[in-house]
PDB file as gemmi writes it, atoms N, CA and C in Angstrom:
CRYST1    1.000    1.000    1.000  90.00  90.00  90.00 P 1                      
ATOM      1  N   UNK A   1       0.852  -1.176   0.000  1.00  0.00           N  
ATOM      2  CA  UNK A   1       0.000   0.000   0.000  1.00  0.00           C  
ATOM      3  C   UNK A   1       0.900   1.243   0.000  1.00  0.00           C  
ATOM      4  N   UNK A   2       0.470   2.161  -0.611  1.00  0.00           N  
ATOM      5  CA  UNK A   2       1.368   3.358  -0.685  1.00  0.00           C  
ATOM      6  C   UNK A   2       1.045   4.039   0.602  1.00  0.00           C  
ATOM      7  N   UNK A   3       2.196   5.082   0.622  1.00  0.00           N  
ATOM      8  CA  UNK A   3       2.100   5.943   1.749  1.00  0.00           C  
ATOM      9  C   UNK A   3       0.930   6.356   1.675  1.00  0.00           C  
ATOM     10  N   UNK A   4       0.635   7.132   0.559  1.00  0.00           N  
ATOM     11  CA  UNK A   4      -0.789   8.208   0.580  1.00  0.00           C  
ATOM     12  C   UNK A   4      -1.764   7.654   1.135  1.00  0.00           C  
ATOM     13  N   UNK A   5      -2.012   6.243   0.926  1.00  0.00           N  
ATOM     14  CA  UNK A   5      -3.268   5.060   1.454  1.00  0.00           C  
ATOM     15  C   UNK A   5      -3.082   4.666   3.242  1.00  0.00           C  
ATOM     16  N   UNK A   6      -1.991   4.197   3.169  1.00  0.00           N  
ATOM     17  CA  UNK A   6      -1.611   4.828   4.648  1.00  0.00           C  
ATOM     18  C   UNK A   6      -1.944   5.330   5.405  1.00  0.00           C  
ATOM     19  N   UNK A   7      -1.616   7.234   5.196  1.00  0.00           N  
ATOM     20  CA  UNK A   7      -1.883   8.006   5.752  1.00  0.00           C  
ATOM     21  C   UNK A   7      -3.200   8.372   5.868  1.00  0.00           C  
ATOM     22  N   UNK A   8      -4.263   7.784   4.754  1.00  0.00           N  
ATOM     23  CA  UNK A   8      -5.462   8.542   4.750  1.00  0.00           C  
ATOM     24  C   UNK A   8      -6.532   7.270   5.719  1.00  0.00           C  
ATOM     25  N   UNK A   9      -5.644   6.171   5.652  1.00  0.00           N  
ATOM     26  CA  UNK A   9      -6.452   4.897   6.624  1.00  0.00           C  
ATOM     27  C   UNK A   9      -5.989   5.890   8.195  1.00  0.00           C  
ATOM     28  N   UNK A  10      -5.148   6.368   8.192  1.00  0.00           N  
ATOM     29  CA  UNK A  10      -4.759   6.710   9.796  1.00  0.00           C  
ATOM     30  C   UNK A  10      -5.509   8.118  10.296  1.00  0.00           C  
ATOM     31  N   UNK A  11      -5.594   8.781   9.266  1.00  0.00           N  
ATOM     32  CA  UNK A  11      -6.902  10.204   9.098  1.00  0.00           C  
ATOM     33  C   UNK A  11      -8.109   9.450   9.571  1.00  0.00           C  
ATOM     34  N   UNK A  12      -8.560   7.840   8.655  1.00  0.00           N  
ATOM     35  CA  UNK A  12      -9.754   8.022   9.039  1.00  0.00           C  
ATOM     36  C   UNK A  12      -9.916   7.103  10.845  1.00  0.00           C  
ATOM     37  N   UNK A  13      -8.915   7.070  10.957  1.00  0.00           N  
ATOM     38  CA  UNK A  13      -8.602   6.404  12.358  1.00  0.00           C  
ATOM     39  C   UNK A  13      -8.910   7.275  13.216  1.00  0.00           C  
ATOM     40  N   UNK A  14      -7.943   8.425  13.030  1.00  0.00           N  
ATOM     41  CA  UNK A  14      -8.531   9.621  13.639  1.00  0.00           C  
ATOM     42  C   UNK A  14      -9.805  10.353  14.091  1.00  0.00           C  
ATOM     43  N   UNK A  15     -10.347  10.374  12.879  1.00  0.00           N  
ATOM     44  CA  UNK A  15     -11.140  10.778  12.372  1.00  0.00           C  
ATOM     45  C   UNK A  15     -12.721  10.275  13.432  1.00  0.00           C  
ATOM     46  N   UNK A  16     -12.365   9.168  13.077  1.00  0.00           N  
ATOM     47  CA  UNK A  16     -13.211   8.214  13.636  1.00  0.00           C  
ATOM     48  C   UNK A  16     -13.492   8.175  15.399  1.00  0.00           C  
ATOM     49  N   UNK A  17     -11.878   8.298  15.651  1.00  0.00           N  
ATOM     50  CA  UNK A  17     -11.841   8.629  17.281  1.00  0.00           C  
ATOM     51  C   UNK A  17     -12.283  10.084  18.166  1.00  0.00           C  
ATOM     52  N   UNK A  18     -12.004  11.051  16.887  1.00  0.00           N  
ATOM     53  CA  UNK A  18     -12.806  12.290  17.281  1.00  0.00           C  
ATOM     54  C   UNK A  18     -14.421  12.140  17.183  1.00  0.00           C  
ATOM     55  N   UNK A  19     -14.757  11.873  16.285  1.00  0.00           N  
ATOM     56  CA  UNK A  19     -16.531  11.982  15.728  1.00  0.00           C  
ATOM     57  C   UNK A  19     -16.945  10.533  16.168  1.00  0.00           C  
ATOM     58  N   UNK A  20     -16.448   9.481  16.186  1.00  0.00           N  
ATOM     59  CA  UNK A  20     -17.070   8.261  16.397  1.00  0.00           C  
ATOM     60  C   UNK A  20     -17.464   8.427  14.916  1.00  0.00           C  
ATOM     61  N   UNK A  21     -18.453   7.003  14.374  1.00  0.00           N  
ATOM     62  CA  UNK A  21     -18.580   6.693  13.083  1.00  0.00           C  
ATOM     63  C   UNK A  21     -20.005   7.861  12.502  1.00  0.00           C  
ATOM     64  N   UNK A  22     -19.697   8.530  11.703  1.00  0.00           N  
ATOM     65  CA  UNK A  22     -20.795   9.642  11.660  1.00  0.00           C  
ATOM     66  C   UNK A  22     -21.974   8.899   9.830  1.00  0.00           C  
ATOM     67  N   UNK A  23     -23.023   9.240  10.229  1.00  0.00           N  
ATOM     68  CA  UNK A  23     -23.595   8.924   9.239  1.00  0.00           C  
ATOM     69  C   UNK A  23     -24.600   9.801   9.033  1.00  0.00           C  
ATOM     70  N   UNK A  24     -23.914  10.951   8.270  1.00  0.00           N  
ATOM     71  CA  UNK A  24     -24.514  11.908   7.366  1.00  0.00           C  
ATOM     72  C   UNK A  24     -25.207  11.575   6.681  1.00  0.00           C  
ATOM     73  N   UNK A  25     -25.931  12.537   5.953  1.00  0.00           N  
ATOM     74  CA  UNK A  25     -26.760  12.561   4.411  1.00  0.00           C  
ATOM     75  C   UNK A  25     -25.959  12.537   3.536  1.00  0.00           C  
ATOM     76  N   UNK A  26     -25.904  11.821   2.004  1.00  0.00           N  
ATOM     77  CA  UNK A  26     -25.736  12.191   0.825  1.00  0.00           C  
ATOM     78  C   UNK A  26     -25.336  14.468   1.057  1.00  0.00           C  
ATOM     79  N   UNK A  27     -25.819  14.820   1.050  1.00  0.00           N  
ATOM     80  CA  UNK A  27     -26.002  16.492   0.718  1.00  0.00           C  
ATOM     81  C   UNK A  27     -24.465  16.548   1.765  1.00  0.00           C  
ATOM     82  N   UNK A  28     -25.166  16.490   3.194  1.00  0.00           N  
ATOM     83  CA  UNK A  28     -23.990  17.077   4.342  1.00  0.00           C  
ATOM     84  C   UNK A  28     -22.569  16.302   4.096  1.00  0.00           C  
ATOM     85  N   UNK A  29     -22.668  15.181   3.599  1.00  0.00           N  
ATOM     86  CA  UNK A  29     -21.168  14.687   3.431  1.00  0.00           C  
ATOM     87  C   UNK A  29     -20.162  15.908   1.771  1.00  0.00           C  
ATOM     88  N   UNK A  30     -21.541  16.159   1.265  1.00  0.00           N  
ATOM     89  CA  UNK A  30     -20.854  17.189   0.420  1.00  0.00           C  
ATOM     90  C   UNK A  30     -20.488  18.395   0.813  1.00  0.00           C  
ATOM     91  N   UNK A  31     -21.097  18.608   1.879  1.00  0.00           N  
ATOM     92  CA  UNK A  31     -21.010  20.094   2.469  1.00  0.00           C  
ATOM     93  C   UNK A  31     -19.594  19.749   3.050  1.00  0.00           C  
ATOM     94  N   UNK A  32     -19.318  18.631   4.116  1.00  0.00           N  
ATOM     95  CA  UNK A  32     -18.065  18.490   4.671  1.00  0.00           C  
ATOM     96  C   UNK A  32     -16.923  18.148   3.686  1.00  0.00           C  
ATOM     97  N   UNK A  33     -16.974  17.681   2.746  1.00  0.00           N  
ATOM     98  CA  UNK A  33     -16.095  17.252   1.982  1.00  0.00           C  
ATOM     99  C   UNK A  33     -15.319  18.980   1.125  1.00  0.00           C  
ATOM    100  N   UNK A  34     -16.770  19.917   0.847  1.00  0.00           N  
ATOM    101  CA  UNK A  34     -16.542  21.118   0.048  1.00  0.00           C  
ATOM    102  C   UNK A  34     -15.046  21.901   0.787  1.00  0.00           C  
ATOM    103  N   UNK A  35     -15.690  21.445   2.736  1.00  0.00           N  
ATOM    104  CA  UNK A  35     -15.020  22.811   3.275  1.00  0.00           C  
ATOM    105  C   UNK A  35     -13.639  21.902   3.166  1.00  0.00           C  
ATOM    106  N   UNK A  36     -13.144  20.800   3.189  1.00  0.00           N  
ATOM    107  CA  UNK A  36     -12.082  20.182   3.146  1.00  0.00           C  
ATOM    108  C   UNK A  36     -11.038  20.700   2.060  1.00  0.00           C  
ATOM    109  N   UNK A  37     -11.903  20.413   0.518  1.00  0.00           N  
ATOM    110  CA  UNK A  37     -11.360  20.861  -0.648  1.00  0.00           C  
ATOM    111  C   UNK A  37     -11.406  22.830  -0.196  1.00  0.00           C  
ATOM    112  N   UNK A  38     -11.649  23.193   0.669  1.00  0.00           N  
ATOM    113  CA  UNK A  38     -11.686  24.950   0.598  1.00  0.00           C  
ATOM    114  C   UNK A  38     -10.249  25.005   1.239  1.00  0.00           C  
ATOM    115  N   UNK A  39     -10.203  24.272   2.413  1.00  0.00           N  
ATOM    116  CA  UNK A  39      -9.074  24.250   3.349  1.00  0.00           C  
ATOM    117  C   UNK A  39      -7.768  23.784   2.378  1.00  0.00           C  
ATOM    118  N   UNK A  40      -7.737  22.790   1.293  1.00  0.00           N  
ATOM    119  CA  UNK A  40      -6.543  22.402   0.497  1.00  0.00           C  
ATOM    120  C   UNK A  40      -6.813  23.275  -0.827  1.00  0.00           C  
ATOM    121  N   UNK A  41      -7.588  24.443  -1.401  1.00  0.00           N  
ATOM    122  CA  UNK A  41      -7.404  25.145  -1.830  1.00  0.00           C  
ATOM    123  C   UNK A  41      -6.532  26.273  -0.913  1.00  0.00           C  
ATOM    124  N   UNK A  42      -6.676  26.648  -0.411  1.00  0.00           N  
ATOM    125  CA  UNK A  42      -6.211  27.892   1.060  1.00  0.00           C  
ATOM    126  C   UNK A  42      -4.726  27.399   1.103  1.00  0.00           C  
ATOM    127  N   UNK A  43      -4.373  26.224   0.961  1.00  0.00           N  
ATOM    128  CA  UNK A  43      -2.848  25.748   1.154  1.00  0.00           C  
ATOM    129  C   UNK A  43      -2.269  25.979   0.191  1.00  0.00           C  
ATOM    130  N   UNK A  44      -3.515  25.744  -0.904  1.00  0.00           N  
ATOM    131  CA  UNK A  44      -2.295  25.373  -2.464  1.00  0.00           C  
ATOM    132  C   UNK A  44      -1.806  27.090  -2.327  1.00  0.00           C  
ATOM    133  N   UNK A  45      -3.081  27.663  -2.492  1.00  0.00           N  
ATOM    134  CA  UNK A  45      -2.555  29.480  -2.813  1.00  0.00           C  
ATOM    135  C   UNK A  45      -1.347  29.711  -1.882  1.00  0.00           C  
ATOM    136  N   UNK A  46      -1.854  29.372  -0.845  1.00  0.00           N  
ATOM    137  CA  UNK A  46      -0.163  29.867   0.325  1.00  0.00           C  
ATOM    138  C   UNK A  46       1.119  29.551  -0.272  1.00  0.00           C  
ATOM    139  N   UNK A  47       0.800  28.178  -0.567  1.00  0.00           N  
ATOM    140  CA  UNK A  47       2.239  27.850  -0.981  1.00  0.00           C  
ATOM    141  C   UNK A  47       2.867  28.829  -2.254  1.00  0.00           C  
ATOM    142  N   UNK A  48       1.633  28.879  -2.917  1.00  0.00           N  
ATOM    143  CA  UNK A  48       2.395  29.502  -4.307  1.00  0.00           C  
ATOM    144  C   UNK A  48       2.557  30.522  -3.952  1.00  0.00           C  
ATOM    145  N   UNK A  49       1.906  31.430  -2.587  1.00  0.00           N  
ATOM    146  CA  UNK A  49       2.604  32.970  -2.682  1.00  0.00           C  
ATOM    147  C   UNK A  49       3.549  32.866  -1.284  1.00  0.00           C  
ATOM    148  N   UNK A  50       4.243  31.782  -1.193  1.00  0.00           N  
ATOM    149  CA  UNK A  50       5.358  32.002  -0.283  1.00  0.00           C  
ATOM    150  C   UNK A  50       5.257  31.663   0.690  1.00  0.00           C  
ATOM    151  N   UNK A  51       3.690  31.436   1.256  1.00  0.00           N  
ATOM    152  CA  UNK A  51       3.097  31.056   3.002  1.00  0.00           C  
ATOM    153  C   UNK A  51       3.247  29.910   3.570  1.00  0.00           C  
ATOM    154  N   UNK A  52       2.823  29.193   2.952  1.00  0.00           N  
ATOM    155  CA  UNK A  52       2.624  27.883   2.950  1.00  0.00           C  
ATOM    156  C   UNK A  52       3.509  26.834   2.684  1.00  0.00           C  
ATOM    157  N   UNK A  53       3.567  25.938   2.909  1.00  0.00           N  
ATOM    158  CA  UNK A  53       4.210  24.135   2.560  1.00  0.00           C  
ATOM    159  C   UNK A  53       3.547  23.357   1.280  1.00  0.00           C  
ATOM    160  N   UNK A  54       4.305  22.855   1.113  1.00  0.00           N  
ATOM    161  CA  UNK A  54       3.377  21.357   0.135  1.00  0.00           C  
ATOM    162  C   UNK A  54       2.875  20.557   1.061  1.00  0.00           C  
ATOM    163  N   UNK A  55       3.988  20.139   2.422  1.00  0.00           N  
ATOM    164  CA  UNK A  55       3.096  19.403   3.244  1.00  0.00           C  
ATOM    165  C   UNK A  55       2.320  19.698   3.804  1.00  0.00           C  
ATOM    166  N   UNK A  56       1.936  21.255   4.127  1.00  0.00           N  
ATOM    167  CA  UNK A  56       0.293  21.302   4.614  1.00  0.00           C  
ATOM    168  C   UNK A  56      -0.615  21.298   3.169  1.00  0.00           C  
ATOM    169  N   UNK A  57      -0.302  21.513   1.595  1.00  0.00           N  
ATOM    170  CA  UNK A  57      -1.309  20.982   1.142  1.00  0.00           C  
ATOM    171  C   UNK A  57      -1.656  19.478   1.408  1.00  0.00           C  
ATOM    172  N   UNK A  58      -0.118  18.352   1.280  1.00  0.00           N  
ATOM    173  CA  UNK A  58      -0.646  17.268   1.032  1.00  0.00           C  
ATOM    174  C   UNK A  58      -1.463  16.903   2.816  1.00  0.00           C  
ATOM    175  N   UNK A  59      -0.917  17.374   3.865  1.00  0.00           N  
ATOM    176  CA  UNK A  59      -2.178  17.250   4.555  1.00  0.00           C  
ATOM    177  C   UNK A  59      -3.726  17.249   4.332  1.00  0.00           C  
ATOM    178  N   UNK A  60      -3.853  18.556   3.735  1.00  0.00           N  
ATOM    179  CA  UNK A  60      -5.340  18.804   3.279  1.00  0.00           C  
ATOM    180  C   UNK A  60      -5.738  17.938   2.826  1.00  0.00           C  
ATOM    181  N   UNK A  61      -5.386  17.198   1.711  1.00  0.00           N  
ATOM    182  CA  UNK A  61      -5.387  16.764   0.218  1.00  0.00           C  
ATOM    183  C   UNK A  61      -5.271  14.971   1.198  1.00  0.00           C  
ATOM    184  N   UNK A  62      -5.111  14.583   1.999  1.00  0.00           N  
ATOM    185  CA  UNK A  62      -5.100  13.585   2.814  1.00  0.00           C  
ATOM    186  C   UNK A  62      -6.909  14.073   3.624  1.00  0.00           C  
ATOM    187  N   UNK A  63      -6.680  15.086   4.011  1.00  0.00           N  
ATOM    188  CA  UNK A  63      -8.423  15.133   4.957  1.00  0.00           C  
ATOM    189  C   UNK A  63      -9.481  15.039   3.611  1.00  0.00           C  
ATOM    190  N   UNK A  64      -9.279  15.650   2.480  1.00  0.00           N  
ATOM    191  CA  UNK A  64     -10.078  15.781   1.434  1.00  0.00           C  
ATOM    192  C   UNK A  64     -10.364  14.178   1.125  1.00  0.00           C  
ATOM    193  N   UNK A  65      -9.246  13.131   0.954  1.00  0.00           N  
ATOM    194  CA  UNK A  65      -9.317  12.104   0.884  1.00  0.00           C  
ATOM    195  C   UNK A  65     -10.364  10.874   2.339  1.00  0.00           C  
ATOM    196  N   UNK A  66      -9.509  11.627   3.001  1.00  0.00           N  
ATOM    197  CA  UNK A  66     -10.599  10.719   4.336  1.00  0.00           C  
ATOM    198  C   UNK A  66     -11.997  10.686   3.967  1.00  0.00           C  
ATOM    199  N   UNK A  67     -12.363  12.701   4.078  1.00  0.00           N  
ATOM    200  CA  UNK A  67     -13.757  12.553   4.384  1.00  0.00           C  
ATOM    201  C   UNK A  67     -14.325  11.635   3.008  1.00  0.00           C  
ATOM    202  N   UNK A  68     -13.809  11.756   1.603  1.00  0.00           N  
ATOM    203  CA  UNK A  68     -14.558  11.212   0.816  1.00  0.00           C  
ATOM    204  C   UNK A  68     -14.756   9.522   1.128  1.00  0.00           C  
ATOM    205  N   UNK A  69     -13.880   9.346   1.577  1.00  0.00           N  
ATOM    206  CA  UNK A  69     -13.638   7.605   2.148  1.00  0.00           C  
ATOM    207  C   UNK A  69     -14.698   7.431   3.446  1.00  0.00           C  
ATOM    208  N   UNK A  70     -14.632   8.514   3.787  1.00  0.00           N  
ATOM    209  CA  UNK A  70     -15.828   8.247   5.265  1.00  0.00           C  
ATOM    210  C   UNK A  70     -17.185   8.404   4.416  1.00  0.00           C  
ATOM    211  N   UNK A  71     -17.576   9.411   3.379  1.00  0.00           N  
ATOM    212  CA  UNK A  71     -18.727   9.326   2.749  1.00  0.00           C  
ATOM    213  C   UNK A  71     -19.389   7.794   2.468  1.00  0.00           C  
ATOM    214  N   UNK A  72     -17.888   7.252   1.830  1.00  0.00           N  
ATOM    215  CA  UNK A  72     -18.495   6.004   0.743  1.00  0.00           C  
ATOM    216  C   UNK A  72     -18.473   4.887   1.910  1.00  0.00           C  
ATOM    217  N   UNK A  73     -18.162   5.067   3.126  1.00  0.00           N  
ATOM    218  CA  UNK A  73     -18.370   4.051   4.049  1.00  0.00           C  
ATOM    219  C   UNK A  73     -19.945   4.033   4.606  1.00  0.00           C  
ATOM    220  N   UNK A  74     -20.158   5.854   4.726  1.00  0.00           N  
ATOM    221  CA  UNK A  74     -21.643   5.813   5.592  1.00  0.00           C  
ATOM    222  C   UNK A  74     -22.930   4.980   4.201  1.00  0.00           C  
ATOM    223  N   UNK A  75     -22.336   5.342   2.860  1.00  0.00           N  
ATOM    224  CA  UNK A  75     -23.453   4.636   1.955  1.00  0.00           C  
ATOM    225  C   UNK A  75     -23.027   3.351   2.206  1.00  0.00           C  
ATOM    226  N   UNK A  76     -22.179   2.732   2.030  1.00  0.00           N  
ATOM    227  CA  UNK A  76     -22.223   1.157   2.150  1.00  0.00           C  
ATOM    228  C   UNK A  76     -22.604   0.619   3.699  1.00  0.00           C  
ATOM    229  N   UNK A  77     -22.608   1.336   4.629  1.00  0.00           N  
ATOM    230  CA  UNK A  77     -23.677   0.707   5.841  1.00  0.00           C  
ATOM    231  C   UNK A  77     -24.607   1.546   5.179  1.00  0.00           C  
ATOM    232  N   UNK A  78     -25.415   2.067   4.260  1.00  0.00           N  
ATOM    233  CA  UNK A  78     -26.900   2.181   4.266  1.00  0.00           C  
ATOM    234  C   UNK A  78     -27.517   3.160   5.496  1.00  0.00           C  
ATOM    235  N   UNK A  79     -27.173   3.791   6.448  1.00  0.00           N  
ATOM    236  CA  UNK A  79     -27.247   4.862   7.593  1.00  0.00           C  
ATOM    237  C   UNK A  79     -27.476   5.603   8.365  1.00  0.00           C  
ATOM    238  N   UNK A  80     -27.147   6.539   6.733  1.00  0.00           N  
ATOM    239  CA  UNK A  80     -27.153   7.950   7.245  1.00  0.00           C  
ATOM    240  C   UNK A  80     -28.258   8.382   7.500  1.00  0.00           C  
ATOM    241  N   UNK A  81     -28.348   9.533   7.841  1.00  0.00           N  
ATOM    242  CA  UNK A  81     -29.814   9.958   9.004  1.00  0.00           C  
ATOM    243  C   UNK A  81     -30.501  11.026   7.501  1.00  0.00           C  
TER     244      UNK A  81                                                      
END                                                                             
C-alpha cells in the first residue's frame, strides 16, 4: 500500500476517534467534503505565494481524501440519518 493510502487509513482512524462513526446525508457529506477541498485550496494558494508548505497541502489533500472515504463508508452501511 502506498504511503498516501496509509496516511489517509490513519486520518480516518482519527477521524473516527474524534466523531465516532458519523452517518450523514448524501447532501452534508458534500457540504463536509466542500469545506475540506476549501481548506486544500487555502494551502495550495499559500504555498504559491510564499506562506505555505506542500506538506500542509498534502495534509489537506489527505483530509479531502478521508472525508470522501468516510462518505463512501456511511453509503455502504446504508445509515445515514
Amino acid at each position: 500500500m502506498s504511503k498516501a493510502l496509509i496516511d489517509v487509513e490513519v486520518e480516518r482512524m482519527r477521524q473516527d476517534a474524534i466523531w465516532g462513526i458519523q452517518n450523514h446525508c448524501p447532501a452534508d457529506w458534500l457540504m463536509i467534503l466542500g469545506e475540506e477541498v476549501g481548506e486544500a485550496n487555502k494551502a495550495a494558494v499559500e504555498h504559491k505565494f510564499g506562506k505555505g508548505s506542500l506538506a500542509d497541502y498534502r495534509k489537506e489533500l489527505i483530509h479531502v481524501a478521508s472525508v470522501a472515504v468516510a462518505a463512501v463508508e456511511c453509503l455502504d452501511r446504508g445509515e445515514w440519518r
